[in-house]
GURO-124079 format. One line per field, with one value per residue (C-alpha): residue number from 0; residue in three letters; x, y, z. Coordinates in steps of 0.001 Angstrom, whole numbers, always signed. Example, Ala and Ser with C-alpha at 12.3 -4.5 7.8 and 13.67 -1.06 7.14 Angstrom:
martor (0/1) .
voke (ALA/SER) .
u (+12300/+13670) .
v (-4500/-1060) .
w (+7800/+7140) .
This chain:
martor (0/1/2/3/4/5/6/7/8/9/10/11/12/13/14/15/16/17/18/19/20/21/22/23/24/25/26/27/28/29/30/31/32/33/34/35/36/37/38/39/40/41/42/43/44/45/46/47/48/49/50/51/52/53/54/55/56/57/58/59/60/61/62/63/64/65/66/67/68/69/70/71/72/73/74/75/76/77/78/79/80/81/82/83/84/85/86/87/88/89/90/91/92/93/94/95/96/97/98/99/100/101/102/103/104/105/106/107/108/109/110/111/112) .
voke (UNK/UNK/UNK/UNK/UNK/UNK/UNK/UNK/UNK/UNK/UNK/UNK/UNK/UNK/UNK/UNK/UNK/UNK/UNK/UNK/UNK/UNK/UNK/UNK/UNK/UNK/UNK/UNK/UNK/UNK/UNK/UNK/UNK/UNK/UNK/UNK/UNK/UNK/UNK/UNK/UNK/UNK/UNK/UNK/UNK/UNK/UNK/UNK/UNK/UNK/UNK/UNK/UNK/UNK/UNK/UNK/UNK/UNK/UNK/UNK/UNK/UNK/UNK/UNK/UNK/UNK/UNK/UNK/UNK/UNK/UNK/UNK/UNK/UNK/UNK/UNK/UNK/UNK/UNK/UNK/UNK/UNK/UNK/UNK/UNK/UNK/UNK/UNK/UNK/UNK/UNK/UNK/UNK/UNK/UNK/UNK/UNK/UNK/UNK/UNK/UNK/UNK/UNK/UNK/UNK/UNK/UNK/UNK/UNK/UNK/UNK/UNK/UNK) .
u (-12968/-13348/-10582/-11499/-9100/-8746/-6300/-5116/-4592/-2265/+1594/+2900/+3830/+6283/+7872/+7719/+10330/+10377/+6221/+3512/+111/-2103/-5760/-6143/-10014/-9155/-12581/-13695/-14407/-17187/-16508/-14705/-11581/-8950/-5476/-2384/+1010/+3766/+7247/+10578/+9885/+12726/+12267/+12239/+14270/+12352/+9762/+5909/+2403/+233/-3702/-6107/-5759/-8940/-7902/-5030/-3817/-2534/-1100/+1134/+1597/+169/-2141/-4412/-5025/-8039/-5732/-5127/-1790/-236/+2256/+3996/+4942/+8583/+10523/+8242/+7195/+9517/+10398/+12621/+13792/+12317/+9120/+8394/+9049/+7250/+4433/+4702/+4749/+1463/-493/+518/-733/-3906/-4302/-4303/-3576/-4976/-3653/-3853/-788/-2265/+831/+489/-2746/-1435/+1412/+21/-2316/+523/+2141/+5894/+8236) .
v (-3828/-6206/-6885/-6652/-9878/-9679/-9744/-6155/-5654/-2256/-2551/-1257/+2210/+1724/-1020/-860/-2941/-3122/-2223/-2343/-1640/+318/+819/+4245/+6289/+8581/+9257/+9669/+6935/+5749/+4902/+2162/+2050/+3306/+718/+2285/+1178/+2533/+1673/+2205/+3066/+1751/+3655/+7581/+6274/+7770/+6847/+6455/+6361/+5087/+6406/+4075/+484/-664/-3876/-6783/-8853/-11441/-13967/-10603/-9108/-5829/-3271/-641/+2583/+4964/+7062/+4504/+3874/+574/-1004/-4318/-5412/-6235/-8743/-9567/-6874/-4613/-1463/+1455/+4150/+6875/+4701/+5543/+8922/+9718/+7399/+9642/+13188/+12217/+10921/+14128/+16134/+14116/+14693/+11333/+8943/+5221/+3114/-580/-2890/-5528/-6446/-9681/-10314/-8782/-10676/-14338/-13417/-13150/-15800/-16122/-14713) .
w (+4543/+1880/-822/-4370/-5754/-9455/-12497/-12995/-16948/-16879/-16063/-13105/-12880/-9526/-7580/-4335/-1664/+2127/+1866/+4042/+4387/+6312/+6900/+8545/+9168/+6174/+5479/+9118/+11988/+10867/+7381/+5957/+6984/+3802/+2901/+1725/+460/+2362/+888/-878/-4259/-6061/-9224/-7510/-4686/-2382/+59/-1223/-41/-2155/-2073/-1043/-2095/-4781/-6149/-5579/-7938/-5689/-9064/-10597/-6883/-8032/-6850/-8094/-6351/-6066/-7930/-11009/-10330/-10541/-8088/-8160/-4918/-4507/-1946/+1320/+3676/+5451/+6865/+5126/+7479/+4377/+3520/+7390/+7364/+4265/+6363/+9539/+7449/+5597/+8681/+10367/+7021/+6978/+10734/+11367/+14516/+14514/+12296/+11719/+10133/+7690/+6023/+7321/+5584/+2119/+2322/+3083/-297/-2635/-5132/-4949/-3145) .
């Protein structure tokens, strides 16, 4: 999958700490694999994840969902015991077992800390 890098002009809606992302077959095997955000939304307190991933916006750390939504990505990635769960409940829902971690590669994209 390709990342679509570009400013992001709307304000985030959430904020999002101990994240990660995803790519998962959402829309079947042989389609291009789908990127979520999976983290501790600090506004809801709650775990979140996100719908597929459409544009970064590496310079304001935010990101723009299939859904229009608007997260800005908090401290670096991480794990949060009810990000996962909320993770492992909607895989389950979606039928879903392969998954692929590319936190990594979101991460080494972003400005600041």
């Amino acid at each position: 999958m390709t990342w679509r890098v570009e400013p992001i002009s709307e304000e985030p809606s959430r904020t999002l700490d101990a994240w990660f992302v995803v790519e998962v077959p959402l829309d079947g095997e042989h389609a291009p694999w789908a990127r979520h955000l999976v983290g501790w939304n600090v506004e809801s307190t709650k775990g979140r994840v996100s719908s597929p991933i459409e544009v970064l916006d590496p310079e304001r750390r935010l990101v723009r969902t299939r859904s229009g939504k608007v997260y800005e990505l908090g401290h670096g990635p991480g794990l949060n015991g009810d990000a996962f769960t909320t993770w492992c409940t909607w895989k389950a829902r979606h039928g879903l077992h392969d998954e692929r971690d590319v936190s990594d590669e979101v991460a080494g994209l972003l400005s600041g800390p």
